[in-house]
C-alpha positions in Angstrom: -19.2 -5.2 -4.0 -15.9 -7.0 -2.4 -18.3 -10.6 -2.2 -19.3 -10.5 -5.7 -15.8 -9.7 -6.7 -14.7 -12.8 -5.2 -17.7 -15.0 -6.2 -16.8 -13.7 -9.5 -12.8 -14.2 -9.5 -13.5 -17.6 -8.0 -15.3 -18.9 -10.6 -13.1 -17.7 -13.1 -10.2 -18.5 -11.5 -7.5 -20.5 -12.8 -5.4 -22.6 -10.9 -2.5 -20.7 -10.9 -4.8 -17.3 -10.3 -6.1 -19.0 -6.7 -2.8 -20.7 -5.7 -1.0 -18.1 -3.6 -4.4 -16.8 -2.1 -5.4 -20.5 -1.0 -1.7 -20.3 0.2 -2.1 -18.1 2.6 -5.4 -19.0 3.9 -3.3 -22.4 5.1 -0.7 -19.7 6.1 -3.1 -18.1 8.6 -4.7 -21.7 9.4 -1.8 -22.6 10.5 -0.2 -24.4 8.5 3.6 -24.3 6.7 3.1 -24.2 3.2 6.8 -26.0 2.0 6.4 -26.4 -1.7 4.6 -24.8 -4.9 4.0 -26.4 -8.3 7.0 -25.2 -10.1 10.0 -26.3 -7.9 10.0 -29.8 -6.9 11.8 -32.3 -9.4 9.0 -34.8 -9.1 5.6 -33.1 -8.6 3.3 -36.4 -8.7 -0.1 -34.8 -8.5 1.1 -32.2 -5.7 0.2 -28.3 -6.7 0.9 -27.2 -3.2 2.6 -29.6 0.1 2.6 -27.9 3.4 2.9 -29.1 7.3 0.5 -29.0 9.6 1.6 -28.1 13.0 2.0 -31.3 14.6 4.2 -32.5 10.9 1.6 -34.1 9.1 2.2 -33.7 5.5 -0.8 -32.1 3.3 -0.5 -31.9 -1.0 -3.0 -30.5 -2.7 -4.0 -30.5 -6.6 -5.7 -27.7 -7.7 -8.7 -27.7 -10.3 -9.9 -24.8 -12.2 -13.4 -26.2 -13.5 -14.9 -22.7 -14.1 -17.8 -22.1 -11.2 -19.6 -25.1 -12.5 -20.5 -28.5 -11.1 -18.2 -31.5 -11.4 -19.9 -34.6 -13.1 -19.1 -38.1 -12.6 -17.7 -38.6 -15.8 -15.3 -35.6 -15.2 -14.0 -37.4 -12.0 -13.2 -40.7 -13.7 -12.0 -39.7 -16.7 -9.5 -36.5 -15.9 -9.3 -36.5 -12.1 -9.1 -40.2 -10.9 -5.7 -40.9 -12.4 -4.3 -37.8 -11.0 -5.9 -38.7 -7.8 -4.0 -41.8 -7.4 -1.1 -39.9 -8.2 -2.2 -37.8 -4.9 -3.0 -39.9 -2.5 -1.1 -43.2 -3.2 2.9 -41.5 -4.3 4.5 -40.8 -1.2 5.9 -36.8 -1.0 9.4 -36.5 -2.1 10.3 -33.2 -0.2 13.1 -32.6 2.5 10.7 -31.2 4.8 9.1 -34.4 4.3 10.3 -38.0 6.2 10.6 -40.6 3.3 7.8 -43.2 3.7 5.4 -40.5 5.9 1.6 -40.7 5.7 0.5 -37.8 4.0 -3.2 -36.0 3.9 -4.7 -35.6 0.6 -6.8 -33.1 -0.8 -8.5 -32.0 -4.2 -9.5 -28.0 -4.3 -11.7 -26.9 -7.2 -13.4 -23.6 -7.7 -16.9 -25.5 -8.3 -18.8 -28.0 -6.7 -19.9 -31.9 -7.3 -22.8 -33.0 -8.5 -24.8 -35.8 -6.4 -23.1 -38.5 -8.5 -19.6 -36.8 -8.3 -19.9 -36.8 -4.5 -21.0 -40.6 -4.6 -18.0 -41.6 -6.9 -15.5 -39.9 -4.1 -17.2 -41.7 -1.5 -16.6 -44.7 -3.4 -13.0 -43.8 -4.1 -12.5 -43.4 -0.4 -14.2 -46.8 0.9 -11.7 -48.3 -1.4 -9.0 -46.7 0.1 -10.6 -48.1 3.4 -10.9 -51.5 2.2 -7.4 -51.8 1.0 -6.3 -51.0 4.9 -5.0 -47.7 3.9 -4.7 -45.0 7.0 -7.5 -43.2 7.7 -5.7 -39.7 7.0 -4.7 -40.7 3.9 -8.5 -40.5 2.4 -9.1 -38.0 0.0 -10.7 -35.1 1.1 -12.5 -32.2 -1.2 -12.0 -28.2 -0.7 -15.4 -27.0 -2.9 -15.7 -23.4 -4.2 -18.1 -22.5 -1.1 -15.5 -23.6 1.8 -12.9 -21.5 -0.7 -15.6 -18.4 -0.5 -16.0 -18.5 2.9 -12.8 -19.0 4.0 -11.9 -15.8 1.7 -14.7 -13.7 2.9 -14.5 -14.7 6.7 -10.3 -13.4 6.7 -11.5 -9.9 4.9 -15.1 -9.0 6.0 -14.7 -8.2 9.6 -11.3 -6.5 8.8 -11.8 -4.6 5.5 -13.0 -1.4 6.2 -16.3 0.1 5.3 -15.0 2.6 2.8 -13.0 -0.3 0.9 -16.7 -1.8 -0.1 -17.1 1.1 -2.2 -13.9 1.6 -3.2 -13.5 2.1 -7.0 -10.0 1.6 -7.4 -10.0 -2.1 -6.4 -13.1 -2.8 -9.3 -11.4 -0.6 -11.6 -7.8 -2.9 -10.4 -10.1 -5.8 -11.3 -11.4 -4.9 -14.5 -8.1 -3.5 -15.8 -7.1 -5.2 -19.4 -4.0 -6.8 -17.8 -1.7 -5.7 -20.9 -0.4 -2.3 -19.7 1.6 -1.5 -16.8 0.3 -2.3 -13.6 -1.2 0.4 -11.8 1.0 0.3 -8.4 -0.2 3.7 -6.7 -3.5 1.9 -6.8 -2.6 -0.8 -5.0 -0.5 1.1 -2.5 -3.8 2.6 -1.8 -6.0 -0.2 -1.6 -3.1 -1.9 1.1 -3.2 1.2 2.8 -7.0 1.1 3.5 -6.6 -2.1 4.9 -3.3 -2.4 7.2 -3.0 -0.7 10.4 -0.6 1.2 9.6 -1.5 4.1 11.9 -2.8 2.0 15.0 -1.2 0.7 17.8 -1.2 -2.5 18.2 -1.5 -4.1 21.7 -4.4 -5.7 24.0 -5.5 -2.6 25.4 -9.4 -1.5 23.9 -9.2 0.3 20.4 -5.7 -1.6 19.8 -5.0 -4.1 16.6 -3.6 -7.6 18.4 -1.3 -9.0 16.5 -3.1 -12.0 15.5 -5.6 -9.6 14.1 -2.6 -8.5 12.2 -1.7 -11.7 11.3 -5.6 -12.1 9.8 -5.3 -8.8 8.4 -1.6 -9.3 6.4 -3.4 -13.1 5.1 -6.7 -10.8 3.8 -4.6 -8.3 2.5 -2.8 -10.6 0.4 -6.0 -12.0 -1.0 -7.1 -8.9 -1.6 -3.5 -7.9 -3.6 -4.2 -11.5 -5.8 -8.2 -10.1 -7.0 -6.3 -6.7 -7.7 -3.9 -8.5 -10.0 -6.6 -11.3 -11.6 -6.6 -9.4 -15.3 -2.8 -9.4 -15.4 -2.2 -12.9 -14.9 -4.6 -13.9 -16.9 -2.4 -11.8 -19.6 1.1 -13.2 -18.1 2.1 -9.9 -17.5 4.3 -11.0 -15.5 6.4 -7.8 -14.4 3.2 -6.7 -13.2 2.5 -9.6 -10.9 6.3 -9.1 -10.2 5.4 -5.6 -9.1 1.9 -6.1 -7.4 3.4 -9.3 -5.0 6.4 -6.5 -4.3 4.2 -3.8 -3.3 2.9 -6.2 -0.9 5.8 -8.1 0.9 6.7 -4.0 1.8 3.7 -3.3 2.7 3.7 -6.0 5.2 7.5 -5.6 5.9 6.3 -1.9 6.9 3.6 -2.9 9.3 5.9 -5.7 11.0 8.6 -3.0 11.6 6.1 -0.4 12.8 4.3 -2.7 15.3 7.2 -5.0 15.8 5.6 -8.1 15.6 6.8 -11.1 16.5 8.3 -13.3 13.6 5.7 -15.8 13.4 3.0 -13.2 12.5 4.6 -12.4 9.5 7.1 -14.8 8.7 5.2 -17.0 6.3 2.6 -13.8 4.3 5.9 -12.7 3.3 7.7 -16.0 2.1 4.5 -16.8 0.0 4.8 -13.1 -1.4 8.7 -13.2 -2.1 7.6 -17.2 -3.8 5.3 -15.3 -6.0 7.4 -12.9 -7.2 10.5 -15.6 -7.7 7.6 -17.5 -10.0 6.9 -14.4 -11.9 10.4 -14.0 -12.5 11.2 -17.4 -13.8 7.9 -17.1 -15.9 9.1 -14.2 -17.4 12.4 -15.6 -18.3 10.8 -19.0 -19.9 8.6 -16.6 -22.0 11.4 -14.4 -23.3 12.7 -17.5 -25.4 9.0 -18.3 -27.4 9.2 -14.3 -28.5 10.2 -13.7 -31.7 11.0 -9.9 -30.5 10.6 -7.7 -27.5 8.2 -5.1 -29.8 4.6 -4.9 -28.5 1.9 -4.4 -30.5 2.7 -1.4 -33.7 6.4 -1.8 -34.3 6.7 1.9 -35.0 4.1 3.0 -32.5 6.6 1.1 -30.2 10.2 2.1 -31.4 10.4 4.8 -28.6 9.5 2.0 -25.6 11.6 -0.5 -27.1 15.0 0.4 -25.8 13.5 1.3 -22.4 11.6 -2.2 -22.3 15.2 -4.1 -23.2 16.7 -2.0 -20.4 14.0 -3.0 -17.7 13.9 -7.0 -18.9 17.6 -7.1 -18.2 17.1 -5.8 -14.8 14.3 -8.0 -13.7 16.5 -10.9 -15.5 20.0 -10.0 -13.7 17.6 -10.0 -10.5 16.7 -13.4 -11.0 20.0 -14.5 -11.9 21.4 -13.3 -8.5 18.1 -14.4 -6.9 18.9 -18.4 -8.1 22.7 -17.7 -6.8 21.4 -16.5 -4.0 19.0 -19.5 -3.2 21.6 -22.0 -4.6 20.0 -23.3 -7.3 22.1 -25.9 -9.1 23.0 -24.2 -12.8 20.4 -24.8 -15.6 19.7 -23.4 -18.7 17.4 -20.6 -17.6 21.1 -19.4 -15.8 22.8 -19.3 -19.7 19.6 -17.5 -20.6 19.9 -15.5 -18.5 23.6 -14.4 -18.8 23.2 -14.1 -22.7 20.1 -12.2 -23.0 22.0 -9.3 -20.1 25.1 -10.0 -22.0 23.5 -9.2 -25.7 21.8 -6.3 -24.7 24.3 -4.5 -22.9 25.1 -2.5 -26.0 20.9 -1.7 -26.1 20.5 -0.7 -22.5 18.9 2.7 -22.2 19.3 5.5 -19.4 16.4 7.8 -20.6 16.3 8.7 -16.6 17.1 7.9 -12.7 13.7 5.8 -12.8 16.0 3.2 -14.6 18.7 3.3 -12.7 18.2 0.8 -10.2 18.0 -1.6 -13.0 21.4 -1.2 -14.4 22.5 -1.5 -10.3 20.6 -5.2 -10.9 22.7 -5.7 -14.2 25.6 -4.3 -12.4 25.5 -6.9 -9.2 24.9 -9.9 -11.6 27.4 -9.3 -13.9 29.9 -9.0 -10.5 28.7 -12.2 -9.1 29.2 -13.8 -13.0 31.9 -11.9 -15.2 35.5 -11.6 -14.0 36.0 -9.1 -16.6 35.8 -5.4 -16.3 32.6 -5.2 -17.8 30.9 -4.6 -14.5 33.1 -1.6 -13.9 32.6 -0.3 -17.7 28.9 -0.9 -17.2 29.0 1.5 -14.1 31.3 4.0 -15.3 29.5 4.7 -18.1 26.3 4.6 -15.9 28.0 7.3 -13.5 29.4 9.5 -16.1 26.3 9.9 -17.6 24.5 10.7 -14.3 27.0 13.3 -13.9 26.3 15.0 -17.4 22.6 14.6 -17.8 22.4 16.2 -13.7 23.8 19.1 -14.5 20.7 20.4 -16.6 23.0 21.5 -19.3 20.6 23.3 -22.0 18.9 20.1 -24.1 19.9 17.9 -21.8 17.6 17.0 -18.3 17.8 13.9 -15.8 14.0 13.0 -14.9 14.0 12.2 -11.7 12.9 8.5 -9.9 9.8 9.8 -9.8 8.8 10.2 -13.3 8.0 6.6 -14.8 8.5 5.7 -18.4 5.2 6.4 -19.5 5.1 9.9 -18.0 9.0 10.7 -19.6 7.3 10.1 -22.9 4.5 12.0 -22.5 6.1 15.1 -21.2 9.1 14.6 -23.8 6.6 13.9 -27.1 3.2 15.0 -26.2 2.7 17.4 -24.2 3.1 21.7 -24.7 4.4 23.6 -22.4 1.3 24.9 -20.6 0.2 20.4 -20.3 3.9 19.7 -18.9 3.6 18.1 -14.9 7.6 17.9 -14.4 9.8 20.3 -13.7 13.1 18.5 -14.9 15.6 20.2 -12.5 19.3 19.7 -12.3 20.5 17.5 -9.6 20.2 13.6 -9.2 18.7 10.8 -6.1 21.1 8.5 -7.2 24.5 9.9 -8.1 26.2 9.5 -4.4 25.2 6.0 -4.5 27.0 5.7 -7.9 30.3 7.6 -6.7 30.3 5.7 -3.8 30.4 2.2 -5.9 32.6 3.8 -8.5 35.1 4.4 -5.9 35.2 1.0 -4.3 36.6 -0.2 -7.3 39.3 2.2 -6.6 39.6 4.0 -9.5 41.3 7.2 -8.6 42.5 8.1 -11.3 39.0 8.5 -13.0 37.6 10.0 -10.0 40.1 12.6 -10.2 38.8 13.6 -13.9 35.6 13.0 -12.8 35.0 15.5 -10.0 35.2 19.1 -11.3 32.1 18.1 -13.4 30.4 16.0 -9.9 31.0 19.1 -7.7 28.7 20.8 -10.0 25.5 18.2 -9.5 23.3 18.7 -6.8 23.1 15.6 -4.2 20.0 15.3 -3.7 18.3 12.4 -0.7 14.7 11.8 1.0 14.2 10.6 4.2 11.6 9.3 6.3 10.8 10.5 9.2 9.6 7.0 10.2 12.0 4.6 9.0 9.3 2.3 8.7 7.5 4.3 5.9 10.1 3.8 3.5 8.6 0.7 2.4 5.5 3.0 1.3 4.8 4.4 -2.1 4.0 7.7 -0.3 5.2 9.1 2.2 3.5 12.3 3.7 6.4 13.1 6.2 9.7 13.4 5.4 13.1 15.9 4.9 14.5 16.5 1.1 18.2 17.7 1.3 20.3 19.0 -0.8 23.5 19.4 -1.1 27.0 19.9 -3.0 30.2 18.5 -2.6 33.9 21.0 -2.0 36.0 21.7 -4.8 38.4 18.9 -3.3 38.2 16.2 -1.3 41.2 13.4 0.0 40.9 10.2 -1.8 41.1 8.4 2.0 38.4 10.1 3.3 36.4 9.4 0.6 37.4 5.9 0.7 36.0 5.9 4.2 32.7 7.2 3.5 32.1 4.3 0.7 33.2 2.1 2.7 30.8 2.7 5.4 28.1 -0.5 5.4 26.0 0.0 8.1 22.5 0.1 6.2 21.5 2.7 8.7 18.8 4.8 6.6 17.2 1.3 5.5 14.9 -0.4 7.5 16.3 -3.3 9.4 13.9 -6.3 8.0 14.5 -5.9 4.5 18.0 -6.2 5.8 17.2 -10.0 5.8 16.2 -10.2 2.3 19.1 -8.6 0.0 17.6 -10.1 -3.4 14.4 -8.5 -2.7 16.0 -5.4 -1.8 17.3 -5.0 -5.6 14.0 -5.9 -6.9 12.0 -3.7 -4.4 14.5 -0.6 -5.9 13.4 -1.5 -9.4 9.9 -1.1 -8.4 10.7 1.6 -6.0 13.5 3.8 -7.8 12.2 6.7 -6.1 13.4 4.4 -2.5 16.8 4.5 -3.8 20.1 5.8 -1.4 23.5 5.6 -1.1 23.3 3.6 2.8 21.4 1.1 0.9 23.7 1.0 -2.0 26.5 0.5 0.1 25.3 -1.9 1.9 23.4 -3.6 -0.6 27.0 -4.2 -2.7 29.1 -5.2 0.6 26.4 -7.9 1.3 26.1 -9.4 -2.1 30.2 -9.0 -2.4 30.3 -11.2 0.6 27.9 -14.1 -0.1 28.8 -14.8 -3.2 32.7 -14.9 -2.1 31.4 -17.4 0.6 30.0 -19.4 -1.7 32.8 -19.2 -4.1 31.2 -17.3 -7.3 
């Protein structure tokens, strides 16, 4: 089944569908990939640049021609110009010495017909005759070396039961409009990672350039499971599918502690994916006349919560483009007037949706000197405190219950069809305190904490810290707890102060901007160690770099 999935996706493939997998397979050949399509100021032909090991330069310009055969006529008249463009313009990159010989290569997801293949041998003996390098012929990646190269990374290493696994056809067939279906996926990754073998050189032991082959297959794997939602630009779900992965991965680096070149690159690519999503996202936002999808009154009771979950994902990119220091363009005003606009529309329907208002909350302290930051969280907090304390007609679903399930159990459902048990309590209210009070306002903490003694504090931990990059996680201790009647303001200070990260795993440590994004895909992930540390490490950078 997995081979004619990928026949199939590879044939219908478009360029920007088979980028990131064809990434990786240069990943795992060796290869640095050092530039995608969308962020070099002069792209001249060049989908993808990478290094080969010695420094040789590679570009390649993908071509989505459907499966079919490519005709002479289709070479000279759409591909030749683009292949001078190619082969002849030097690569402008900073990984890249000015003036440096460069290999050239065209990838399409079809073949050439006898008179195509002549044309490019033609093209080539050209190149020859002008006393042009000998690397710096054109060479052709057809849609069998793509298959191959796909099939030979996953066959040996997918396991049997994944042949006739359901949920990565019905992950393929999905419409691509709806949300995307991330306990799936978490399945499907889970199938094919190690994640409960040791890895060594000892017999019945993973190596870890097995686990190398097996992180580049799995992220082929993650790109067919996502094909129907990029062909719909849905691009919080490619957003969420490329996230599920770079923890995934993340969790089987930590677990077998592999080395940093086993892993290094799968999870750039993946965190590059998700960056593109974002900034597709953003441009898109602009050509909408509205946020409504589909029935405007059908959608009235999504709308606020889809406003609420855009701003996130936006204010993530914003810090994200800080973060990378990206030099300020319009998709940064964009960005700070669409969070700013709908900060009055922003929704807290439950604790799934709090780690996007943490998002909005960072972004607007890296880019507002105002108080509106410490508004935004006060109001955030006060809410938490009144909505945990499971006064009657009022409940706090907890980071487990997604938007689609609130509504249901809320609208649709009778009692006897209900699957939540909306309890009082809250996963996310120490890591709120614990902000609120670094902004020293004792005062309002004072007034505050009659009514915060009376919520229920409530935190999940791994056993394995490495699991808590999983979307399940079978072992682990719930606790519970509430705070004294009183408490000194200095001790408290202490405690939120504290910015160790310990209940977090260390490698995510390394990537604070995916951090807040993972939360938003993972609320149920959220703590107040994270929290802590999550603000103290943003607070910092951005000071360093003077924002």
């Amino acid at each position: 089944m997995i081979a004619r999935v990928v026949e199939n996706w590879l044939d219908s493939a478009t360029e920007k569908e088979f980028q990131i997998p064809f990434c990786h397979v240069l990943n795992y050949e060796g290869k640095t990939v050092v530039h995608l399509t969308r962020h070099c100021p002069m792209e001249m032909g060049k989908d993808i640049i990478a290094l080969e090991p010695d420094g040789t330069p590679c570009a390649y310009q993908l071509k989505n021609i459907g499966g079919a055969k490519l005709s002479k006529d289709e070479w000279r008249t759409k591909l030749l110009p683009q292949m001078d463009e190619l082969v002849l313009q030097g690569i402008e990159h900073p990984a890249v010495k000015p003036g440096k010989h460069h290999r050239s290569f065209l990838v399409i997801n079809g073949e050439l017909d006898e008179e195509a293949i002549a044309s490019v041998r033609q093209y080539n003996q050209g190149l020859q005759n002008r006393r042009f390098p000998k690397e710096q012929r054109l060479g052709i990646i057809v849609k069998g070396k793509l298959y191959k190269a796909f099939m030979e990374l996953g066959t040996d290493l997918w396991p049997p039961e994944l042949a006739e696994s359901r949920a990565l056809l019905e992950l393929y067939l999905e419409l691509g409009d709806s949300c995307f279906p991330k306990e799936k996926l978490a399945v499907l990754l889970e199938q094919i990672l190690p994640l409960r073998k040791k890895v060594g050189n000892k017999k019945g032991e993973v190596s870890k350039a097995e686990c190398q082959r097996i992180l580049t297959s799995a992220a082929i794997l993650t790109s067919l499971a996502s094909t129907s939602f990029a062909r719909c630009d849905n691009h919080v779900a490619i957003l969420e599918a490329w996230t599920l992965y770079a923890a995934y991965a993340m969790s089987l680096s930590e677990r077998c502690n592999l080395p940093r070149k086993y892993w290094f690159r799968e999870v750039k690519l993946s965190l590059d994916a998700m960056y593109e999503a974002l900034c597709r996202l953003c441009e898109e936002i602009p050509q909408r006349m509205s946020l409504v999808e589909g029935n405007p009154v059908l959608d009235f009771p999504f709308h606020r919560i889809r406003i609420t979950h855009v701003s996130g994902l936006l204010a993530v990119l914003g810090l994200w483009r800080i973060h990378r220091g990206e030099p300020h363009e319009a998709m940064d005003d964009h960005i700070h007037d669409f969070v700013e606009k709908h900060l009055k529309h922003l929704q807290l329907w439950g604790e799934y949706a709090v780690p996007q208002f943490l998002s909005i909350y960072f972004y607007m302290n890296a880019t507002d000197a105002t108080l509106k930051s410490t508004s935004l969280l006060h109001n955030l907090f006060s809410s938490i405190i009144k909505l945990a304390q499971a006064v009657k007609d009022q409940f706090l679903p907890d980071p487990y219950c997604n938007p689609e399930e609130w509504l249901l159990e809320t609208m649709c459902r009778n009692q006897q069809e209900k699957r939540h048990n909306f309890q009082d309590g809250s996963f996310s209210i120490e890591s709120l305190m614990h902000l609120f009070v670094r902004t020293n306002m004792k005062q309002m903490m004072k007034m505050l904490w009659p009514d915060i003694t009376r919520v229920q504090f409530k935190k999940f931990t791994p056993d394995v810290i490495s699991d808590y990059y999983l979307w399940y996680v079978e072992e682990g201790t719930t606790d519970s707890i509430f705070l004294p009647p009183s408490k000194e303001w200095n001790e408290l200070m202490k405690e939120a102060r504290e910015n160790t990260g310990s209940e977090i795993p260390s490698l995510i440590k390394e990537y604070p901007i995916f951090y807040i994004a993972f939360l938003c895909v993972y609320p149920h992930r959220i703590n107040s160690s994270g929290v802590r540390w999550l603000d103290t490490t943003l607070t910092n950078a951005f000071i360093s770099r003077g924002k």
